[in-house]
N, C-alpha and C positions, 0 to 999 in steps of 0.2 A: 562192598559196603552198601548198604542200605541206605539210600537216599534221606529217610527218616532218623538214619544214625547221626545224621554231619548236624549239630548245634543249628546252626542257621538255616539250614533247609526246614527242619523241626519249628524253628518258631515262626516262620514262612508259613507254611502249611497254618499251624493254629491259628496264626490272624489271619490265613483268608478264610480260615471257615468260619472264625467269629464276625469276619465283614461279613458274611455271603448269610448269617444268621439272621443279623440284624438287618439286613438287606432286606430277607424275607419278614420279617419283623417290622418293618419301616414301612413297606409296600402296601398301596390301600386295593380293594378287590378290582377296580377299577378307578383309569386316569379322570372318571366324573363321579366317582363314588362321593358320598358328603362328605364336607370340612370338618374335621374334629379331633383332639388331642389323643395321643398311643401310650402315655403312661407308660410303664417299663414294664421289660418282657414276665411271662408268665401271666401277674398282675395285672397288667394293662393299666387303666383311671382306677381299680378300685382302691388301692390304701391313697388317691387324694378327695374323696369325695366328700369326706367329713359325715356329719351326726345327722344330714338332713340332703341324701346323694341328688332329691328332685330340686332344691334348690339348688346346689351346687353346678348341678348340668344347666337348669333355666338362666343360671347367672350367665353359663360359659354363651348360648342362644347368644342372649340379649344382647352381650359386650363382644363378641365377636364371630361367632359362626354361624348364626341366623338360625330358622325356626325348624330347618331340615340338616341336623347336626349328626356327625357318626363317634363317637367313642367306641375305647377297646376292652372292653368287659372280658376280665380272664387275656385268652387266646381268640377271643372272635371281637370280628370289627360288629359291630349293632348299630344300628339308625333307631337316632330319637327324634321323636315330632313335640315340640314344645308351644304350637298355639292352636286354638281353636281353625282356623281357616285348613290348614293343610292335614289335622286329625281329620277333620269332613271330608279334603279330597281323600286322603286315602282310607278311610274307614267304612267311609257310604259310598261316596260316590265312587270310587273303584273295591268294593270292598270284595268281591271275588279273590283279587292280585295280593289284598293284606289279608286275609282270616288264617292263614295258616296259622300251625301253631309247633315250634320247635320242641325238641325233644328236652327236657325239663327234668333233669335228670332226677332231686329231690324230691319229684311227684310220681313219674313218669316210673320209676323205679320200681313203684306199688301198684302202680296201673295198666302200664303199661301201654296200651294205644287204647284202652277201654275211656267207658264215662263221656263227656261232655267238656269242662273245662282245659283239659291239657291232649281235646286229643287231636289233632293233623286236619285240617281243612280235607273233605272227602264226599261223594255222597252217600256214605255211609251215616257222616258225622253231618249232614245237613237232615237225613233222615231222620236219626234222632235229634236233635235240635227241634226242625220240626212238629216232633209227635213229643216234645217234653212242652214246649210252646201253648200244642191245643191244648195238653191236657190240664195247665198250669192256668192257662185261658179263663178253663173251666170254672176254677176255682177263686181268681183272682179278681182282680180290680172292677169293682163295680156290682159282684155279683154277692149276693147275702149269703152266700155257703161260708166263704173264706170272714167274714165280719163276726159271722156266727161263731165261729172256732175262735178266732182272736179274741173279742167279748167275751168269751167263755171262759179262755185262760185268762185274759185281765182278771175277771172275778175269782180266779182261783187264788192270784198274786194279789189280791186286795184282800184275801182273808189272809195270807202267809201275813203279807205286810201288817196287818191287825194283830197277829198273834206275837208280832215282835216290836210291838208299839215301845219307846222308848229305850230301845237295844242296836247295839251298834250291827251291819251287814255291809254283807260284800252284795253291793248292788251289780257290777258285774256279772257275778257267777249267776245271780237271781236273772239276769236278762237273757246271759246263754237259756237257763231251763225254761223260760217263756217261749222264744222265741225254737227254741228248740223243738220245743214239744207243741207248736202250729208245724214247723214243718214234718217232721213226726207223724201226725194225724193227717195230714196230706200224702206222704207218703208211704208209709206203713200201715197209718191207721189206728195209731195207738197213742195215748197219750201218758206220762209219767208222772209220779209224785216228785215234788223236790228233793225228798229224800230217797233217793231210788239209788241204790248204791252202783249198781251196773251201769245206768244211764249214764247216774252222772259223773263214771269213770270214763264212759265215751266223752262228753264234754268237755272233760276234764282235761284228755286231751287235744281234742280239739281245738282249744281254746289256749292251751300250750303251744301248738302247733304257730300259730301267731306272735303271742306274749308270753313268751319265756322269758325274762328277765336275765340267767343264764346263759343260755344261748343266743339271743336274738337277733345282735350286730353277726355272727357268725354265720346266722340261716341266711342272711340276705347276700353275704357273701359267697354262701353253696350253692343260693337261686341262679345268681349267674355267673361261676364259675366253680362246676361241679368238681373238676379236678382236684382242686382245692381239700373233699372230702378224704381223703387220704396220708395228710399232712397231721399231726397232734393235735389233739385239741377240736378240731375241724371234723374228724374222724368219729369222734363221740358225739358232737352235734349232730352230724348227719344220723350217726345211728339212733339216736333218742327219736328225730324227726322220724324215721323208718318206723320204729316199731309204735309210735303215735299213732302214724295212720292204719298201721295194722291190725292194731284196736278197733278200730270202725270198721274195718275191710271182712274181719272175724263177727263182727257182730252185725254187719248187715247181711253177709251169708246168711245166718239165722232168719234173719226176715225176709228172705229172698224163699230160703228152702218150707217156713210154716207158710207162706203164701200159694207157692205150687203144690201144698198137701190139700190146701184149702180153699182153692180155687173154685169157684162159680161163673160160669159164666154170664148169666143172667141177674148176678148179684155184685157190680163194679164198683168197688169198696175205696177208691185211692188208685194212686198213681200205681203203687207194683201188680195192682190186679190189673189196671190197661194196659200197662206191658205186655204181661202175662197172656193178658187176649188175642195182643198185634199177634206175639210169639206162636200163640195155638192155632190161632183166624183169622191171620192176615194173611196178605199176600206172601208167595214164595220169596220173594226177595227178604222182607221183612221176619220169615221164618230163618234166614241166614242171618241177618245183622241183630236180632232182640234175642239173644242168647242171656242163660243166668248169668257168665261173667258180667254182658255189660250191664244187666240190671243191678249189679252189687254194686259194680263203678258209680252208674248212676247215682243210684241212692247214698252212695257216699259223698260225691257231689251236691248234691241236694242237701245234705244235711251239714256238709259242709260254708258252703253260700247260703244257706237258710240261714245259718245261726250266727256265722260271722257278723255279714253287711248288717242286718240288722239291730242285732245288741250292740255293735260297738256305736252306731249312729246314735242309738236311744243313750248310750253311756255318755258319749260325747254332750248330747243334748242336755243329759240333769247336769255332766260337769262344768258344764255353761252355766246352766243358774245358779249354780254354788257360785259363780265368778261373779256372776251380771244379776243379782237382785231385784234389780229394776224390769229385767224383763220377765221375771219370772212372775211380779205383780201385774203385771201388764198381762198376762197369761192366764193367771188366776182368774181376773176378771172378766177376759173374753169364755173363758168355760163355762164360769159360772150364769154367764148372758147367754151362750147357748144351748150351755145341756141341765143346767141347775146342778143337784146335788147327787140327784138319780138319772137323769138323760143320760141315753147308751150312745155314746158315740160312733158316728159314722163318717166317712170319708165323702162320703153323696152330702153332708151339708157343709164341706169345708170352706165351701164360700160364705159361711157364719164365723170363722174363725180366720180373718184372714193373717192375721198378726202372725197366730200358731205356724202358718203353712209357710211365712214369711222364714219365720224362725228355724225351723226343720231344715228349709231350705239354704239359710245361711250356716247353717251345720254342717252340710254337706258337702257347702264351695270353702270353707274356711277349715272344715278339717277335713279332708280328702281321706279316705281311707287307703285305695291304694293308690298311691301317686305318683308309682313309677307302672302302670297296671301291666298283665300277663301280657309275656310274650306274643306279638304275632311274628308269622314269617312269610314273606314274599312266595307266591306260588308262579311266577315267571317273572322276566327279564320287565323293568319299564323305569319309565322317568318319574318321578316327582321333584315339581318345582326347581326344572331343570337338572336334577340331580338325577345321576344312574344308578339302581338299584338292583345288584342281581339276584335273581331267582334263590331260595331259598337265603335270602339273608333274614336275619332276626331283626325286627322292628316292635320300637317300646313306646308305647303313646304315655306321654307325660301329661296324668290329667291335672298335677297339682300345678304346673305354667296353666293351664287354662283358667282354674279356680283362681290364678293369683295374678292374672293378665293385666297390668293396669289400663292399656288398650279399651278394653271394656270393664270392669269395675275402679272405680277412683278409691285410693286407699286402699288397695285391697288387703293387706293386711289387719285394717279393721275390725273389729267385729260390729257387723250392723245389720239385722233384720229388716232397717224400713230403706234398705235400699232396693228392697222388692215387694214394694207396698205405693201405689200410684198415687195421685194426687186424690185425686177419688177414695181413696183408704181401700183400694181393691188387691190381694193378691194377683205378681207378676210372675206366672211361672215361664223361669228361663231355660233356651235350650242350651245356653254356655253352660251351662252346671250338667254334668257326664258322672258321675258318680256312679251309675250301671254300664260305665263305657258306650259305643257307639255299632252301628253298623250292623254286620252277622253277627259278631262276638259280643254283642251287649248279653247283659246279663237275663236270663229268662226268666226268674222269679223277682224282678223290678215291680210289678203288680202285685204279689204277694209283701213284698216288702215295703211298700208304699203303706197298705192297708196297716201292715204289722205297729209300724213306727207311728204312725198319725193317732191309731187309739189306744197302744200302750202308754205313749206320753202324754193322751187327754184320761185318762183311766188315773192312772198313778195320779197327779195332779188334783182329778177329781175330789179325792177322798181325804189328799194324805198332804200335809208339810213336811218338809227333810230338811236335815241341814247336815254337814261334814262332822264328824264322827271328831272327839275330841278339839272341835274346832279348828283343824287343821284343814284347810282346802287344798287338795292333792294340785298338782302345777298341772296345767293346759299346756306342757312339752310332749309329756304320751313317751311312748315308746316304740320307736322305727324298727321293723323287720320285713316282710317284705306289704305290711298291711301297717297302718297308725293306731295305735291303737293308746287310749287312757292308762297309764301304768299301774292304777288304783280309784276305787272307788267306793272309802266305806263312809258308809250315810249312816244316818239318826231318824224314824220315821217318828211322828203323829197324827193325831187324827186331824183334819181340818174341821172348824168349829165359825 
């Protein structure tokens, strides 16, 4: 007889291996690994997290397991950093040990180890980093090439805005093809109409890719627990997000492949043409890592981070003045004292505008865009803040505990602009506010972004009055996925008089 046969050896057997399960379940990577709750198997914390999972976890911080906390997202234990002080230690000051970046299944799936954003701490990935940096340099903060391009599209989007004077728009969509098409002309080189029905089917979804209304609570749960994609429901979410990006993926091909027919080298047009150079004229090493895949990765990257960070900031920013009236008066009239009715706005006189740069800036700490931000992973064994951390674990900087630290901002839930405005009426720019994250993994195009958002919102402003679209002010709750995003945005323009 079968051992397995006799009733009670049988159910013997099943409950040690349900102990010996959960055993393995219960067990943390190490006896110094961080303090923090296991949620139930498979799932781990994610069905307790609720509608807003960075407060959720910042609350779990504060009331009991401190600033260096580990939760079980899915089947993996992850360390979360929830204050300004220990994001520094590990982001800068050890930031070698944190830049990794785990395997992201949702992205990683289209990419592969290519691109920038999702791909492995390497010097591969520090070389491009590097050479997306200069070239970004180039173009960006302080220098009149990237002013000139942004200026240019404002005026394109001040004649749209003219031609639908008194007509309801989806300001949204209006601020992806802005903002799109600076980074666009940076990188490819080309710029689109707003009605460009290919673009702005790439936009389209890109911008899904975030705010799906649909899918949205579901993407944030495939971010970090991919398994999950194979379950009902989950299954079709993942696949929408797949063939999203594949829309980009197929159409930056194209722009990868007319750039290598039309190459110059004496004539460096944009970024995929100094790709293209490193690839032809650079060093041997660099003839092995600037290959077309990674330019297509690239540039999907780029176009992705281009458009995102910055339209939803600018969204967030007008769906603040639909709130705060007051300060949008207060606004008006600083523009008006520095640029009149035709001054081009520039970021080199934003110490004329200090209220503006105050305002932008409490945008930023008040609506975090991502606030739970991209994965890093540990590249060896070490301690943070007495806590042991082993080598390749997943680690999540919680920028929205930083923006919401009362530590250093009182009130923070507030919304207040002149809490970064001196006694002097001087703009305070703070280094607590991370919104391009920190360290290796900040965001590269921060300079281009900067630029974008300071004269898109003096530009609009400039010319035009708005107000909410049937008089309904859409609600400042937005929509969590793994970015925050405004869930609506339609406005009423006029002229300003």
């Amino acid at each position: 007889m079968n051992v397995l046969d006799h009733p009670v050896s049988g159910v013997a057997v099943i409950i040690a291996c349900c102990l010996l399960l959960f055993q393995r379940w219960w067990r943390k990577p190490h006896p110094k690994f961080p303090p923090g709750p296991r949620g139930i198997p498979l799932f781990g914390v994610l069905p307790f997290m609720g509608t807003f999972p960075a407060r959720t976890i910042n609350q779990l911080a504060q009331e009991k397991y401190g600033p260096v906390m580990s939760v079980r997202l899915g089947s993996e234990d992850v360390v979360v950093l929830t204050n300004w002080e220990v994001l520094n230690q590990a982001l800068v000051k050890n930031s070698a040990r944190f830049s990794g970046r785990p395997y992201v299944t949702i992205f990683n799936a289209v990419s592969g180890n290519k691109g920038v954003i999702f791909r492995d701490y390497s010097e591969d990935w520090k070389s491009q980093k590097h050479f997306g940096l200069k070239v970004l340099r180039e173009w960006g903060l302080g220098k009149k090439r990237i002013e000139d391009i942004v200026n240019s599209e404002g005026d394109y989007f001040q004649e749209c805005i003219r031609s639908n004077i008194g007509k309801q728009i989806d300001l949204k969509k209006y601020l992806f093809n802005v903002t799109g098409n600076v980074i666009s002309q940076i990188t490819w080189g080309a710029r689109y109409e707003y009605n460009d029905v290919i673009y702005n089917g790439i936009l389209e979804d890109l911008k899904l890719l975030f705010g799906d209304m649909e899918y949205g609570r579901k993407l944030f749960w495939l971010y970090y627990a991919p398994e999950l994609r194979y379950l009902p429901g989950f299954e079709r979410a993942y696949n929408h997000f797949l063939e999203r990006q594949y829309s980009s993926v197929e159409f930056m091909e194209k722009r990868v492949a007319e750039h290598q027919k039309n190459f110059n080298r004496n004539d460096i047009r944009d970024f995929m043409d100094a790709f293209i150079f490193e690839q032809r004229h650079g060093t041997e090493m660099n003839k092995k890592w600037f290959t077309d895949e990674q330019l297509v990765m690239y540039g999907k990257d780029l176009l992705l981070a281009g458009t995102e960070t910055s339209s939803t900031t600018l969204a967030w920013a007008f769906l603040y003045l639909l709130h705060y009236p007051e300060c949008c008066n207060r606004i008006e009239r600083e523009i008006e004292k520095a640029y009149g009715i035709n001054g081009i706005p520039s970021l080199s006189r934003r110490d004329e505008t200090p209220y503006i740069m105050a305002y932008i800036q409490e945008i930023m700490r008040v609506r975090t865009l991502v606030t739970l931000t991209a994965q890093h992973k540990t590249t060896e064994d070490g301690y943070l803040n007495e806590h042991f951390i082993p080598k390749n674990t997943t680690v999540i900087p919680c920028l929205w505990a930083v923006h919401m630290d009362p530590e250093i901002w009182s009130n923070p839930e507030q919304f207040d602009p002149y809490r970064h405005i001196d006694s002097n009426g001087k703009f305070v720019a703070s280094d607590k506010i991370v919104p391009f994250s920190m360290g290796q993994r900040f965001c590269p195009g921060e300079g281009v972004a900067k630029v974008e958002i300071y004269i898109f919102f003096v530009k609009i402003l400039q010319k035009f009055e708005f107000r909410a679209s049937n008089n309904r002010i859409p609600s400042l709750e937005g929509l969590l996925t793994t970015i925050h995003v405004p869930s609506e945005l339609n406005v009423i323009f006029e002229e300003r008089h």
